[in-house]
C-alpha positions in Angstrom: -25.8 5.4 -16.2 -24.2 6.8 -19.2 -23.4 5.3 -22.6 -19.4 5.5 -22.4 -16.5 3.2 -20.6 -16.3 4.7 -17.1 -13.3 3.6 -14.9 -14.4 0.9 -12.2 -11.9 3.0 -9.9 -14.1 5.8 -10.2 -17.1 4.8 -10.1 -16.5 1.8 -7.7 -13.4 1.8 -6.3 -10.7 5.1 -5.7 -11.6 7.8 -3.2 -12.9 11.0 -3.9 -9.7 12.4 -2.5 -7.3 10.3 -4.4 -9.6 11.3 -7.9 -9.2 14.6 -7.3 -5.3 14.1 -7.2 -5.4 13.0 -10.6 -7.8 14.8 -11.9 -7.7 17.6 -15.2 -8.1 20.5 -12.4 -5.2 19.2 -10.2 -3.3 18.6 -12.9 -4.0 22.4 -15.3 -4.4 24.3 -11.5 -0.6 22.9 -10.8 0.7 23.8 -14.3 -0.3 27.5 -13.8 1.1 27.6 -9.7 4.3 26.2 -11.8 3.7 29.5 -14.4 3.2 31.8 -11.6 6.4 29.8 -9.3 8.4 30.8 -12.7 6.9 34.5 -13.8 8.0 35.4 -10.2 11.3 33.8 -9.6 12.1 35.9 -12.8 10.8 39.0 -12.0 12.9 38.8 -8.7 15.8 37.4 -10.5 15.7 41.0 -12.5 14.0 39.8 -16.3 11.4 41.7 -17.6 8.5 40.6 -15.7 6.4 42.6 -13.5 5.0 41.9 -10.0 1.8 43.0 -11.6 1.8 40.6 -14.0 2.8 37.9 -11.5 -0.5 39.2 -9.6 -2.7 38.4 -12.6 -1.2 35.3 -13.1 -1.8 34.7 -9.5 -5.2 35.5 -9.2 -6.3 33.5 -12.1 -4.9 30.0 -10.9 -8.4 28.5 -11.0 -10.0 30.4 -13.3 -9.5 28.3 -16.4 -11.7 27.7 -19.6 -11.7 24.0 -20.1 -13.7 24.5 -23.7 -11.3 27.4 -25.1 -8.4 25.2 -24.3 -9.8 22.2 -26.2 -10.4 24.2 -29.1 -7.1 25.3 -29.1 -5.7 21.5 -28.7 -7.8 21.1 -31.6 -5.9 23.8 -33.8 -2.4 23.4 -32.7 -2.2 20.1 -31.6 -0.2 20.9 -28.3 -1.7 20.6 -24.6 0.5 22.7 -22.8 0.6 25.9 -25.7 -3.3 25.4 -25.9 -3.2 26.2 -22.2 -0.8 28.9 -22.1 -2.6 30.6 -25.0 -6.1 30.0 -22.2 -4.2 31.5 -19.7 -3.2 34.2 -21.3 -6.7 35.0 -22.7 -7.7 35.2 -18.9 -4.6 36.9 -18.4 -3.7 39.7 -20.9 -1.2 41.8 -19.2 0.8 38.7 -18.5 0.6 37.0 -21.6 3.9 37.8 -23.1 5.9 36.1 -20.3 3.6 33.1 -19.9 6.1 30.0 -20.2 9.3 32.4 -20.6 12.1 29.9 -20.9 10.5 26.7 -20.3 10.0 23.7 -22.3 6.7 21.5 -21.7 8.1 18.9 -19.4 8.5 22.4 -16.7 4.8 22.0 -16.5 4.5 18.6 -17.5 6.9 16.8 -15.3 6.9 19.1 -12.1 3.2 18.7 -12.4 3.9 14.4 -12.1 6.2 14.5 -9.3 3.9 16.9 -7.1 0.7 14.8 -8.4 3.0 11.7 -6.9 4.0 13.4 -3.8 0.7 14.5 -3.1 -0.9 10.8 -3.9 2.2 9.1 -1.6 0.9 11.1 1.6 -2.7 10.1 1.1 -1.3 6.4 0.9 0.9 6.9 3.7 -2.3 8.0 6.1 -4.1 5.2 5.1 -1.4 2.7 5.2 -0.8 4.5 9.0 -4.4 3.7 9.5 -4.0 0.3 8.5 -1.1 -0.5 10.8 -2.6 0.8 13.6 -5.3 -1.0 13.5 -3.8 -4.5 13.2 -1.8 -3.6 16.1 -5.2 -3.1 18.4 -6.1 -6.8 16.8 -2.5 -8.1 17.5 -2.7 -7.0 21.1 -6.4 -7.6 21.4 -5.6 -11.3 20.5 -2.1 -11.6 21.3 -3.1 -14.4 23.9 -5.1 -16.4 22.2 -3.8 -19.9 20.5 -4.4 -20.9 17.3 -3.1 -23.2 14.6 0.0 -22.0 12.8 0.2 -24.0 9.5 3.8 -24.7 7.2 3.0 -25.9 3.8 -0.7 -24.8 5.1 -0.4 -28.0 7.3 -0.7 -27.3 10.6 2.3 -26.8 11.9 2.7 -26.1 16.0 0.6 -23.1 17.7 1.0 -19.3 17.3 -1.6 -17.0 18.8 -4.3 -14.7 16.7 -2.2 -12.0 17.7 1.5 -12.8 16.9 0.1 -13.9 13.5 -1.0 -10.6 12.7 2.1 -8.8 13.7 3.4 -10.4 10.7 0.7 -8.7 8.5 1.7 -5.7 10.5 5.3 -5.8 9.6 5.0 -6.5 6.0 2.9 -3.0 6.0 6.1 -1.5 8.2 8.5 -2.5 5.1 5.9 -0.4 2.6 5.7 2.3 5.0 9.7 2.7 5.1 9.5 2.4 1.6 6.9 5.5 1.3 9.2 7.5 4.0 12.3 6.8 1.8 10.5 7.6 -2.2 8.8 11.0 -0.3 11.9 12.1 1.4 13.9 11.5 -1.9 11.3 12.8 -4.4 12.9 16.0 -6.4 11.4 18.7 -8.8 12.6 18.4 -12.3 13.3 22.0 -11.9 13.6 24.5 -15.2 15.9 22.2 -17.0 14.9 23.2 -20.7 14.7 21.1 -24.1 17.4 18.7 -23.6 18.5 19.4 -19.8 21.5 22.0 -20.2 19.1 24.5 -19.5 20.6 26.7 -22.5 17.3 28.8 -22.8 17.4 30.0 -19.4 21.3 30.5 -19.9 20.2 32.8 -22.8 17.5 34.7 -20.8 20.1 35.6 -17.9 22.9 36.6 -20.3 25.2 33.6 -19.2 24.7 34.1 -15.7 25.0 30.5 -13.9 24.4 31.5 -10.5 20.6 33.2 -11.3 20.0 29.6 -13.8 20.7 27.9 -10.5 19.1 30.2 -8.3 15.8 29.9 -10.5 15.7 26.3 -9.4 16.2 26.9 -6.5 13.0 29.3 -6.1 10.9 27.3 -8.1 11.5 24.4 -5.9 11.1 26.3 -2.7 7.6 27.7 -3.5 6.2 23.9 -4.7 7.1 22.9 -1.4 10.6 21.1 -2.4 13.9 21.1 -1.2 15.8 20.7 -4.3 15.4 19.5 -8.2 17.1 16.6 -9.2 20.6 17.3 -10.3 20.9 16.3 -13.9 18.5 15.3 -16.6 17.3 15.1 -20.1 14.3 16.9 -20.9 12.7 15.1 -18.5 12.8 13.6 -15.0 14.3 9.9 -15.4 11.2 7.6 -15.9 13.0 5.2 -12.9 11.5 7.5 -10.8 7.8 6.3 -11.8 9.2 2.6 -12.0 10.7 3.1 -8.4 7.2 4.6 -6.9 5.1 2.3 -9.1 7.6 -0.7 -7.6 6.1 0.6 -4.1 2.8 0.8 -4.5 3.6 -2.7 -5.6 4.8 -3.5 -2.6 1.9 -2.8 -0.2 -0.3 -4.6 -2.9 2.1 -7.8 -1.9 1.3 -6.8 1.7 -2.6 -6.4 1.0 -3.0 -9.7 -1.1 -1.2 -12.1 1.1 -3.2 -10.5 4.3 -6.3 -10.9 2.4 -5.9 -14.6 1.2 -5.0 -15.1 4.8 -8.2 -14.0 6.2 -10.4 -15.4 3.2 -8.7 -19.2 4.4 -9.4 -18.5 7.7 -13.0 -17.5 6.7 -13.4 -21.3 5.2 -12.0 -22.5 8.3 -14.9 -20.5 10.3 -12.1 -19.2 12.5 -11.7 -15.2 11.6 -14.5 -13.7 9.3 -14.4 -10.1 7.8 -16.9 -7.7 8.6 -20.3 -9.2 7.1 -23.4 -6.3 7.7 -26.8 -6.7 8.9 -28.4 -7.1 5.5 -25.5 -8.4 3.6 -26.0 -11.1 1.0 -23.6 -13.5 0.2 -24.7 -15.3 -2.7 -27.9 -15.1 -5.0 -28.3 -18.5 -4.7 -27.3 -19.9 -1.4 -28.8 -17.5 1.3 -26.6 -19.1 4.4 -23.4 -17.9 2.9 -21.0 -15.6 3.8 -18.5 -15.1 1.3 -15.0 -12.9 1.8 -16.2 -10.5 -0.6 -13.7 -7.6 0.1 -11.0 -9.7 0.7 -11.5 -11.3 -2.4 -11.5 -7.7 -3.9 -8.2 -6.7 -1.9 -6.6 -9.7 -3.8 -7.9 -8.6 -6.8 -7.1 -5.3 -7.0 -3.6 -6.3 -6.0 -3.1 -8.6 -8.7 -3.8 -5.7 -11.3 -1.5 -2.9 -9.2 1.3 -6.1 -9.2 0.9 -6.7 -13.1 0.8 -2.7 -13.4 4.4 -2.0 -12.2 5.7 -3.4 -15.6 4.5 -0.9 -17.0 6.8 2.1 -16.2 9.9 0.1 -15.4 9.5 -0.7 -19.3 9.0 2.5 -20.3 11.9 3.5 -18.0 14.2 1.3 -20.1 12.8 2.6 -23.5 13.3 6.4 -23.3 16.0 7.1 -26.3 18.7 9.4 -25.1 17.2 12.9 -24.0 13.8 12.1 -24.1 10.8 10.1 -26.7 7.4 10.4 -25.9 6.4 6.7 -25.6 6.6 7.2 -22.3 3.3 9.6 -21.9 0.1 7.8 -22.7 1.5 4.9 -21.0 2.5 6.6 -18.0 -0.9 8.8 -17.9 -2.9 5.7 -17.1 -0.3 3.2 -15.3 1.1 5.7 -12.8 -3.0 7.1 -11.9 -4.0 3.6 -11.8 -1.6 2.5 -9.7 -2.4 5.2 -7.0 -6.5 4.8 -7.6 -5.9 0.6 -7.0 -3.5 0.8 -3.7 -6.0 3.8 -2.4 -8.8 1.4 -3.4 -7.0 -1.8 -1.6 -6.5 0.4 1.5 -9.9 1.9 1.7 -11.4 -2.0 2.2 -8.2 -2.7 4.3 -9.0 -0.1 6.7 -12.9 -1.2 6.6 -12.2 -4.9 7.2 -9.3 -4.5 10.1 -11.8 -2.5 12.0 -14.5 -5.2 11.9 -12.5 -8.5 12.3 -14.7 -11.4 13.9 -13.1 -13.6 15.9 -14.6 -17.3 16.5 -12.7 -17.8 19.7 -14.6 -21.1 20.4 -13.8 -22.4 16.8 -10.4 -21.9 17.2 -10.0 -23.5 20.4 -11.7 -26.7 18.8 -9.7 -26.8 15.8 -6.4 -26.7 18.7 -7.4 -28.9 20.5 -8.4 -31.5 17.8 -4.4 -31.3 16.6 -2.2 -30.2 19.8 -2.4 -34.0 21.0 0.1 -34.4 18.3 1.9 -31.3 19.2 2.5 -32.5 22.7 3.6 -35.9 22.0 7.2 -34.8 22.3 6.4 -33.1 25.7 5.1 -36.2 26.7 7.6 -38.5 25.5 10.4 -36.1 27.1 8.8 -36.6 30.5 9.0 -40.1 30.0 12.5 -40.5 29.4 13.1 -38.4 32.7 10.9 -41.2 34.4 13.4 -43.8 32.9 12.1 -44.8 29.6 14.0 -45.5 26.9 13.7 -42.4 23.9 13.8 -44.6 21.0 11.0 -47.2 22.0 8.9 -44.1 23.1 9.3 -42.6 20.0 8.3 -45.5 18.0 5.3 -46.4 20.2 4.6 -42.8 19.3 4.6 -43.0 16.1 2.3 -46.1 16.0 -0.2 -44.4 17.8 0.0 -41.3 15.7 -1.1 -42.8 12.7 -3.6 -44.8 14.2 -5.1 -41.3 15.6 -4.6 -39.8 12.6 -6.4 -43.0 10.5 -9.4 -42.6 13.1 -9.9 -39.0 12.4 -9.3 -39.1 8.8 -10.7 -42.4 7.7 -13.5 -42.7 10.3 -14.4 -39.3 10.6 -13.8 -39.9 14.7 -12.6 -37.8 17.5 -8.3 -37.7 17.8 -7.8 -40.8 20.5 -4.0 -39.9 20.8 -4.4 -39.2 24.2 -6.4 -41.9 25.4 -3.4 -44.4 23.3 -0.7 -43.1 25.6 -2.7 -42.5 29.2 -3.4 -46.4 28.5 0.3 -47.9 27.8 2.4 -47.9 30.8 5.5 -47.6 28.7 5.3 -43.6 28.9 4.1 -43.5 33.0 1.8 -40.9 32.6 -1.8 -40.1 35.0 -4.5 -38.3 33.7 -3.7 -35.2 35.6 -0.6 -35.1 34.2 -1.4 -35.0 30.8 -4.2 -32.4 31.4 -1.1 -30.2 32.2 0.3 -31.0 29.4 -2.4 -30.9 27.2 -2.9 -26.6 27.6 -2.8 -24.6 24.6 -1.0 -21.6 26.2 2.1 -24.4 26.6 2.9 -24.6 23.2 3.0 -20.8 21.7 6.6 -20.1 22.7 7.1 -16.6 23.3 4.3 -15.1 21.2 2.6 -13.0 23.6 6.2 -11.0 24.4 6.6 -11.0 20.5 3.7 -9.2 20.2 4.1 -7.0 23.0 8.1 -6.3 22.1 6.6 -5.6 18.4 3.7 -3.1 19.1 6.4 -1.4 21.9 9.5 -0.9 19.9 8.4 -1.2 16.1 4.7 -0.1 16.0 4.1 2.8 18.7 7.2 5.2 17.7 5.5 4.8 14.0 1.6 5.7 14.9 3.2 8.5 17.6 5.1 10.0 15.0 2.3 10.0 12.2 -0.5 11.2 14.7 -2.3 7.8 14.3 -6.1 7.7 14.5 -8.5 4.8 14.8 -11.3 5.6 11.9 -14.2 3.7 10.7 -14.4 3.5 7.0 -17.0 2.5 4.4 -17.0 1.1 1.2 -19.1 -0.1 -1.5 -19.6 -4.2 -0.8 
């Protein structure tokens, strides 16, 4: 325990992995691989910078002084000079061309986009992981009927399977959406104080083709292809809105899977993964509540609220650049990343350990399909030579009086025995056993699913090397 705030998504939540992306060494280790990328596209580019200089600045990437560096801050009140003057203290040969030509946002904003692009393939894994996983339920279940519900009423049958092929292809959407904001995603490059890159202009004596081809280096060795093509001092902010906006997106995904699963829970259909020793609640010992559900939902709500945040500050930046856009940005953009890695994390954990209460469901059918199959029944009848309207009235009748038995009288549904015993619909008891079969009244869900996992899921999981994995989180 210590006697400060600590984040929750640190200390309860975010992965290890996912910390470390936004962490001070990610972020200072990064600014000096952008010093070094810089130092050697100039030496090459024929400005006074040696390739023994590059090699010190090279081999003294990690090798930074966290406390000299906040003394400096201290003094001069700049992050990124207090760090060049560390640097260059580890670095004295170099220390003259530290930074030569670049404004902060080189380090600062380069530094954000790779943080991002690193953060979106972590998500992507896991959100691969995720996806594959339903699909193994969708096609594990993808003959089993259940109640579907409009209105949560229930509605006529799906299967356990077909239902979670739609969970699955909301997570398809964010996944295009990843694919599309990664492939997309461009350096800032060296674009200088207000974007015309006039420093660098001045350092190549008016040479536009080695300004261009600085970029062009720099954005090669971060693993780039390109920097975007105009700017201000910085990168426009609707790039944070527009990743923010999909991280969003999978939250959406994640919350309305989750309150799926927590009202099937109370229906004692599907339950989450519940562990040996598990309690539910410190009062009543028999419960088993949907704990990491609830959490999914929760965490969603917060990364949902969250992506205001930048697309405000993307409407707010004045002209070339203000800096109202950095503390906000420093916590809404990190926490956005630490809450979908979080949401994943317990998504992964709780679609690998999905119980299914096969016998419940099958009650809970077969307490509402003789309402379901009344128009099967009266469709047969009016091939026997019954008249359509009167059938459909008897019908009726009969259906509330059911429905009054089970409701009001807490009784078994009687709708079947109503109609075997009016000769109007012409109907034996073997018949309406034939009728009366689940797997009559779920359309073509088994080939949906079977179509879906073929054509929409297994090209996805084959492309991104998918891999079943157990994971575990806090409860």
């Amino acid at each position: 325990m210590t006697n400060s705030y600590e984040s929750p998504f640190c200390t309860r939540y975010a992965s290890k992995e996912m910390q470390y992306i936004f962490s001070a060494d990610k972020k200072f280790t990064t600014w000096r691989k952008l010093w070094v990328a810089l130092a050697r596209a100039e030496m090459k580019l024929g400005l006074p910078v040696t390739q023994e200089q590059v090699d010190e600045l090279e081999a003294n990437i990690d090798n930074i002084d966290y406390e000299c560096a906040a003394e400096r801050e201290k003094l001069v009140r700049h992050d990124v000079m207090a760090h060049v003057y560390t640097y260059g203290q580890a670095c004295p040969k170099a220390k003259g061309i530290i930074h030569l030509g670049a404004t902060s946002c080189y380090v600062g904003d380069n530094t954000d986009i790779i943080v991002m692009r690193d953060a979106l393939n972590v998500v992507k894994r896991k959100l691969v992981g995720v996806i594959g996983q339903l699909a193994e339920f969708a096609e594990k279940y993808k003959g089993l009927p259940c109640l579907a519900y409009t209105h949560l009423q229930p509605a006529q049958l799906t299967t356990v399977g077909k239902r979670a092929t739609l969970w699955c292809n909301e997570l398809l959407m964010d996944l295009q959406e990843i694919d599309f904001r990664l492939s997309n995603l461009k350096l800032l490059g060296s674009k200088g104080t207000t974007g015309t890159q006039a420093s660098f202009m001045e350092l190549f004596e008016g040479d536009t083709e080695k300004v261009k081809k600085l970029e062009d280096m720099i954005a090669e060795e971060m693993g780039f292809d390109g920097v975007v093509p105009v700017s201000g001092q910085t990168y426009s902010r609707k790039v944070d809105s527009a990743i923010v906006s999909t991280l969003s997106g999978i939250a959406q995904s994640c919350m309305k899977f989750s309150n799926d699963i927590r009202i099937l829970q109370s229906f004692k259909e599907i339950e989450e993964p519940f562990e040996k020793n598990q309690i539910g609640s410190s009062a009543m010992a028999y419960k088993r509540n949907p704990m990491r559900c609830e959490r999914i939902t929760s965490l969603s709500r917060y990364i949902i609220s969250d992506m205001l945040n930048p697309a405000f500050t993307a409407g707010t930046q004045w002209f070339e650049r203000t800096l109202d856009d950095s503390a906000n940005k420093r916590i809404s953009v990190a926490e956005a990343f630490l809450g979908v890695d979080a949401v994943l994390n317990i998504m992964l954990n709780v679609t690998d350990g999905l119980v299914v209460h096969e016998k419940i469901i099958e009650k809970r059918v077969m307490a509402e399909l003789p309402f379901m199959a009344t128009e099967n029944i009266m469709m047969d009848a009016v091939k026997k030579g019954g008249d359509r309207q009167e059938l459909h009235e008897r019908i009726r009748e009969y259906s509330m009086k059911a429905g009054s038995r089970v409701k009001d009288e807490g009784l078994d549904n009687n709708l079947c025995e109503l109609i075997l015993n009016d000769p109007m619909f012409m109907i034996s008891k073997e018949e309406m056993d034939g009728i009366m079969k689940p797997e009559n009244f779920i359309g073509r869900s088994v080939l949906q699913v079977e179509e879906f996992i073929e054509s929409c899921v297994k090209p996805v999981l084959d492309k991104n090397n998918f891999k079943h994995e157990s994971v575990e989180i806090n409860v």
